[in-house]
C-alpha positions as CSV (number, residue, x, y, z in Angstrom):
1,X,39.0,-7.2,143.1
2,X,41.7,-5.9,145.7
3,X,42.0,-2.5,144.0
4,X,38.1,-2.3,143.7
5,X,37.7,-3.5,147.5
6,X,40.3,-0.1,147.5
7,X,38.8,2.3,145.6
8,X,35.1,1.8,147.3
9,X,37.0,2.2,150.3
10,X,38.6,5.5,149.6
11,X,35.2,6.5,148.5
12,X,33.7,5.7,151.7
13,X,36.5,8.0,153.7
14,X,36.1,10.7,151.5
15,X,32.0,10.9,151.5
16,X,32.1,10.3,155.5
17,X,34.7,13.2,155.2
18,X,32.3,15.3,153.1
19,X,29.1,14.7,155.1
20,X,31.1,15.7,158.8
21,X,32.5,18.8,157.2
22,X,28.9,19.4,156.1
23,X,27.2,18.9,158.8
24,X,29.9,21.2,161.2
25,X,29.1,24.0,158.5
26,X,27.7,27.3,159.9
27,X,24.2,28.3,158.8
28,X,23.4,30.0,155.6
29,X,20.9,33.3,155.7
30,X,18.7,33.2,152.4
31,X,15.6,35.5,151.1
32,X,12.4,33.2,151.0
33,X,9.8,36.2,149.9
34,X,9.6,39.9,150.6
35,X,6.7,42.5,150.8
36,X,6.2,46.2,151.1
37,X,3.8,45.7,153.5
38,X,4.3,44.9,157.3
39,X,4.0,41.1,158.3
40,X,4.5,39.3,161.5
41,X,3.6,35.7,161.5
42,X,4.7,32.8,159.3
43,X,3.8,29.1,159.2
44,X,5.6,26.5,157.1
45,X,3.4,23.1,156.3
46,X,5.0,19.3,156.5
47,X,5.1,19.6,151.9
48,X,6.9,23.1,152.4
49,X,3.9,25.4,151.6
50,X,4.8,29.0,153.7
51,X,1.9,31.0,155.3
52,X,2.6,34.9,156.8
53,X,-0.1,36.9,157.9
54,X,-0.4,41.0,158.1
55,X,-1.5,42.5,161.7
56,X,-4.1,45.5,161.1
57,X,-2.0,48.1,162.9
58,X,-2.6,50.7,160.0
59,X,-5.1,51.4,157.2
60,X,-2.6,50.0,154.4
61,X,-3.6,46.2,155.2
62,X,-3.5,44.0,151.7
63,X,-4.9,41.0,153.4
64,X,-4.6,39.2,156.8
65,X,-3.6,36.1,156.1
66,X,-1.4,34.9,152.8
67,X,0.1,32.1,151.4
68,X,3.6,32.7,149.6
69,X,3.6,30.9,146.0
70,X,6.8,31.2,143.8
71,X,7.9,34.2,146.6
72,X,4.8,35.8,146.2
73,X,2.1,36.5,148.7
74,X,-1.5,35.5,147.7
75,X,-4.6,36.1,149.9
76,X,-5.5,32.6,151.9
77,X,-7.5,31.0,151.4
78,X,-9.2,33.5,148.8
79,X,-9.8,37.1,148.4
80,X,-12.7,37.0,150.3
81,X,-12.0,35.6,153.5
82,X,-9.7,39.0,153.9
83,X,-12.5,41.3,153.5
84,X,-13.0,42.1,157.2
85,X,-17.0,42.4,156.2
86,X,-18.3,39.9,159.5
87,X,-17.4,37.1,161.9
88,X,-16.7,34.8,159.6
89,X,-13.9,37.2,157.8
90,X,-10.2,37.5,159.1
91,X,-10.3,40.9,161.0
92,X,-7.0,42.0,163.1
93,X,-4.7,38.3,162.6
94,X,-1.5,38.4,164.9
95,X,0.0,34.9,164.2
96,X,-0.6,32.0,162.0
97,X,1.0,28.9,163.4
98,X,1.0,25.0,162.3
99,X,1.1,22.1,164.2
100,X,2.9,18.9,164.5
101,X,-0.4,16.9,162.5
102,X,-0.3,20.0,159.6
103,X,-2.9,21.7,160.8
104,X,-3.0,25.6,160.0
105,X,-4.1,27.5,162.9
106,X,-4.7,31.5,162.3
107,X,-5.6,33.7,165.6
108,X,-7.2,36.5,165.5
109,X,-6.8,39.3,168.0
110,X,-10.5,41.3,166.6
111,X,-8.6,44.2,168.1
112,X,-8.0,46.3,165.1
113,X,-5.0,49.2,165.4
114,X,-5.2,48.4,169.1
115,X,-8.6,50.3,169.5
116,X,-10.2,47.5,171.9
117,X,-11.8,44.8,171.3
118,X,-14.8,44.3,169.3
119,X,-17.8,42.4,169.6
120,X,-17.3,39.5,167.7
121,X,-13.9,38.9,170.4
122,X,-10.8,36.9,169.8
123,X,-11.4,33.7,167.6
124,X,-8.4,30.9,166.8
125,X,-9.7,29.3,163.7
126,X,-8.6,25.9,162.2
127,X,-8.2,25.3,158.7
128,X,-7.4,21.8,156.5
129,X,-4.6,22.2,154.7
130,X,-5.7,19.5,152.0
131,X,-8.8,21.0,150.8
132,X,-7.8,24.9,152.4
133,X,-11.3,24.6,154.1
134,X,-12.2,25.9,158.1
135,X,-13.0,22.9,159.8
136,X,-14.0,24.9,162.9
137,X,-14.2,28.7,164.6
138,X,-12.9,28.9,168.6
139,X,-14.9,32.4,169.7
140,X,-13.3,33.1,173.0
141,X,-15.5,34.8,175.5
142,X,-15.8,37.7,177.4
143,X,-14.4,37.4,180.7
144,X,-11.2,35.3,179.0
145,X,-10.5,38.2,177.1
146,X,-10.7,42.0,178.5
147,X,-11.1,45.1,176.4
148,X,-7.6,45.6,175.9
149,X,-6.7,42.0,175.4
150,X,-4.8,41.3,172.1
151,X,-4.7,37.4,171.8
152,X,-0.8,37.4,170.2
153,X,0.5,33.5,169.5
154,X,-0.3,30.1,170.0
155,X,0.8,26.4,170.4
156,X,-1.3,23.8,170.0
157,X,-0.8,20.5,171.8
158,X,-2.1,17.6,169.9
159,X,-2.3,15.1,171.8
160,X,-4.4,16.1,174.5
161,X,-5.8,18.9,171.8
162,X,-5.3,22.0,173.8
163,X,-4.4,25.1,172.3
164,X,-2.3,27.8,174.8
165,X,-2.5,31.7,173.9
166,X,-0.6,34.8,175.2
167,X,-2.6,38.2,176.1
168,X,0.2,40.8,175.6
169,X,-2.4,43.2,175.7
170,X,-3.1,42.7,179.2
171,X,-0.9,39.4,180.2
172,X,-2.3,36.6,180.7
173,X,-1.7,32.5,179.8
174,X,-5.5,31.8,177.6
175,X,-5.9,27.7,177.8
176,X,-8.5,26.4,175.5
177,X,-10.1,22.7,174.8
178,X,-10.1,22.2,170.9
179,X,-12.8,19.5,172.0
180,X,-15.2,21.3,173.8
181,X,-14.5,24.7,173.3
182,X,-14.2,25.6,177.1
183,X,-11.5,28.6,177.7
184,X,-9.6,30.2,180.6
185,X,-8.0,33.1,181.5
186,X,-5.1,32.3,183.8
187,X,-2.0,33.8,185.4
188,X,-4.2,36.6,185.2
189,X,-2.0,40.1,186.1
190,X,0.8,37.4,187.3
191,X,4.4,39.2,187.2
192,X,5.9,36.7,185.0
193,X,2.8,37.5,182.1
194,X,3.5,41.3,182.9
195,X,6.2,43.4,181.5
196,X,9.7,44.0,183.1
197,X,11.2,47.3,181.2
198,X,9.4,50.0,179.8
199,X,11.5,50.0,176.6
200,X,14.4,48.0,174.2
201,X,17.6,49.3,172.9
202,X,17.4,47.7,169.1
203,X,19.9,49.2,166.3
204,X,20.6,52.0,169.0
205,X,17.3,53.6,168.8
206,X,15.3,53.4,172.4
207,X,11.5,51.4,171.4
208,X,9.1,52.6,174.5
209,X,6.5,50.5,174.8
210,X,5.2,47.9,177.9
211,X,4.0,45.1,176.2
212,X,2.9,42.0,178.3
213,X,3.4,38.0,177.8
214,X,4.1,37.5,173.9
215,X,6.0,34.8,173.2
216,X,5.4,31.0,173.6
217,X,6.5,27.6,173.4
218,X,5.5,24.1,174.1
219,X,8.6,21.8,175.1
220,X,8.5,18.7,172.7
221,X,7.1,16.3,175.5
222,X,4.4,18.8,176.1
223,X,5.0,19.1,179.9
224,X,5.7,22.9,180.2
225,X,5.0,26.0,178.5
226,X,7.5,28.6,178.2
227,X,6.6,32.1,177.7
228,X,7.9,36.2,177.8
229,X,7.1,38.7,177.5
230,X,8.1,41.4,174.7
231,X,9.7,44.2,177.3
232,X,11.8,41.9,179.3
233,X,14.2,39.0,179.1
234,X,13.2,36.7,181.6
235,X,12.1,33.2,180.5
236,X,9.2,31.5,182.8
237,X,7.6,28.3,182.3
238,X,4.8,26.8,183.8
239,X,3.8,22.6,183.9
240,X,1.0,21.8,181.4
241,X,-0.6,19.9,183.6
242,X,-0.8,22.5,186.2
243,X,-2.7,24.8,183.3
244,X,-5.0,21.8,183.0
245,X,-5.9,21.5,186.5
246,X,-9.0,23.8,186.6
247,X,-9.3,22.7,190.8
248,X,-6.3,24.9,191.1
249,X,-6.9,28.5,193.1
250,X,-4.7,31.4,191.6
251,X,-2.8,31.0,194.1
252,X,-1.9,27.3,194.0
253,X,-1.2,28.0,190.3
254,X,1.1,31.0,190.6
255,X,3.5,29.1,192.8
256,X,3.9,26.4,190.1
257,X,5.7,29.3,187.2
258,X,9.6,28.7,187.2
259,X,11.9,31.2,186.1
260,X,14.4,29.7,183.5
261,X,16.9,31.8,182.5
262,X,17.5,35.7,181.8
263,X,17.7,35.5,177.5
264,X,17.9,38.0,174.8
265,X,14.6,40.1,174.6
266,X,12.4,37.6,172.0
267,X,9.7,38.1,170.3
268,X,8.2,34.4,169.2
269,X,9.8,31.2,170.2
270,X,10.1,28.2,169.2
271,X,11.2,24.4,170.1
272,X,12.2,22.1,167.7
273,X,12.0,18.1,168.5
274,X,15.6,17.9,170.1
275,X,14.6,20.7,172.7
276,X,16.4,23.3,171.6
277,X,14.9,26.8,171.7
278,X,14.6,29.1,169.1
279,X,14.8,33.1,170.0
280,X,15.2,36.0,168.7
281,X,17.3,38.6,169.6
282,X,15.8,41.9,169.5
283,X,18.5,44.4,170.3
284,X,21.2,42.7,168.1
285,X,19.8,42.1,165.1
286,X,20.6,38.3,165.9
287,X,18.8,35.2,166.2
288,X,19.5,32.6,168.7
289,X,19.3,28.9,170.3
290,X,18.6,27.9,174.3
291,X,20.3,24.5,174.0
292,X,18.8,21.7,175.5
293,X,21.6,22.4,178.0
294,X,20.3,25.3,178.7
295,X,23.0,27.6,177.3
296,X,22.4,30.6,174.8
297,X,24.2,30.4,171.6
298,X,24.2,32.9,169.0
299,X,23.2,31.4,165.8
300,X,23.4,34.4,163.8
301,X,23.4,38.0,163.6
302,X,23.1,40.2,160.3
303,X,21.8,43.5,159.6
304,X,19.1,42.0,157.8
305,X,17.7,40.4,160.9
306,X,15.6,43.4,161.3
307,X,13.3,42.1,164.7
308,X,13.2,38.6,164.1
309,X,9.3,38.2,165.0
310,X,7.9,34.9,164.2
311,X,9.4,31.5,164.2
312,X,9.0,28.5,162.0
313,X,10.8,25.0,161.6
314,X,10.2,23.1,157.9
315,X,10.5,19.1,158.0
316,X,14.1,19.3,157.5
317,X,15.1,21.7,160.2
318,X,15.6,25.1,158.4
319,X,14.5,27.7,160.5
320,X,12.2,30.4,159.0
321,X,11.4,33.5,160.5
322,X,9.6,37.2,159.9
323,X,11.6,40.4,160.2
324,X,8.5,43.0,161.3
325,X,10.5,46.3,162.0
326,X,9.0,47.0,164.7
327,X,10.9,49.0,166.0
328,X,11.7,51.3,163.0
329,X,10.6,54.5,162.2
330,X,8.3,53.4,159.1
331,X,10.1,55.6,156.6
332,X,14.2,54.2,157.6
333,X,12.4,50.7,156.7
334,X,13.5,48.2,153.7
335,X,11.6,45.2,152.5
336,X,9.9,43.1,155.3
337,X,11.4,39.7,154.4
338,X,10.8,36.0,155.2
339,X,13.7,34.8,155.9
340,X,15.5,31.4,156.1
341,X,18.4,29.7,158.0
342,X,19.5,26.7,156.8
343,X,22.0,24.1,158.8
């Protein structure tokens, strides 16, 4: 009995040694699918199921939204709801997202190639994930959105079931009641929802373009938003409630935005339940972390991270992300990839 108390013992040690030396491990970079075609958003499910959708920026679209089975990408959720034939057919999708209760959200811009608008406007749609049926459209109105508006990502709080958009077309913080339906257009023209630079340094080639407030996050205890935009590196946030509080003048509402931190230029963001921040890192092909302590880390950086765009956590804490190109001439690009890092 002593030498079994012994061994079990010795056992213990040498698993508690195993698991520490595991868990101080860096982070492995793996391949979770790869396309030919450009994609920009992805969406991972409570069961593991991984959604990515396809912007219409050109005329070589396969489909806007896709679910990726055994590493391949198949039209969600069927051939054809990616037809683009009406308002009740994915059109120009920027960003598919799920929340916290496995919802699947999927917004779409309706501003196809960036030519304007269209009629039908900017619609968030909500789909079941059990039976891969809409349970409702969001059509956001005229007046939230302007003609050069392009509706880019979006956290849903669901709790008070509120969903929070970016314009990076023409900045601006969209605030919409899941409940009722009711929209706003705020922090309208605001210099924290407006561009900084006029262009990014990414692989040493110089990417000119001025786009407005793109990415988002909602902190885990849902009390402020956090957004950037794509030309610049200065992260703002803003109180929820402050959003909420429709007896607010402009003015009242622009005093509440807080500048955080100067960060790498991002595309998405992302907060995982400890409060750590997920960016990207746009001009180092790296992706990094705004600790709760609100220092920068640098999680990883690889050639492969080719613009990190979207971000996505899976129940275990693996980070998933897009790599668009962007900022790539079209023929020096490779494979767009979903990619994973695991901890």
């Amino acid at each position: 009995m002593k030498y079994l108390l012994i061994t079990i013992c010795i056992g213990l040690m040498l698993s508690s040694c195993q698991s520490n030396k595991k868990g101080t491990s860096e982070p492995t970079l793996s391949a979770v699918a790869a396309s030919d075609k450009q994609w920009t958003g992805v969406a991972v499910s409570q069961s593991g199921r991984v959604f990515v959708n396809y912007p219409f920026w050109s005329g070589h679209v396969p489909v806007s939204v896709a679910e990726i089975v055994n590493g391949v990408p198949r039209a969600y959720p069927n051939m054809e709801w990616n037809q683009r034939t009406n308002s009740q057919t994915f059109n120009a999708v920027q960003s598919v997202f799920i929340d916290d209760i496995d919802r699947l959200w999927v917004l779409d811009t309706n501003n196809p190639q960036f030519k304007g608008v269209n009629a039908i406007g900017p619609q968030l749609y909500h789909f079941n994930l059990e039976s891969n049926d809409v349970v409702k459209v969001y059509n956001l109105p005229e007046g939230v959105y302007k003609s050069n508006s392009y509706f880019n990502d979006v956290r849903i709080d669901s709790d008070k079931n509120m969903a929070y958009m970016t314009d990076s077309g023409d900045g601006a913080i969209i605030v919409l009641d899941l409940n009722t339906g009711h929209s706003q257009r705020l922090l309208d023209e605001h210099p924290s929802t407006q561009n900084e630079v006029d262009h990014l340094v990414c692989d040493g080639i110089r990417w000119e373009n001025s786009v407005h407030s793109d990415g988002i996050a909602l902190s885990p205890d849902r009390q402020y938003l956090y957004y950037i935009a794509l030309s610049g590196h200065t992260l703002y946030r803003i109180p929820t409630n402050s959003l909420l509080n429709e007896s607010m003048s402009p003015e009242s509402l622009a005093k509440e935005v807080e500048k955080v931190k100067k960060i790498p230029a991002t595309d998405g963001m992302l907060f995982d339940k400890a409060g750590n921040l997920y960016l990207g890192g746009l001009e180092t092909n790296s992706v990094n972390r705004l600790n709760k302590d609100g220092e920068v880390e640098k999680l990883m950086e690889s050639p492969r991270i080719r613009w990190a765009d979207s971000f996505a956590l899976d129940r275990d804490g693996n980070l998933y992300f897009t790599t668009s190109q962007i900022h790539l001439p079209e023929k020096e690009r490779g494979k767009y990839e979903v990619l994973k890092i695991q901890f």
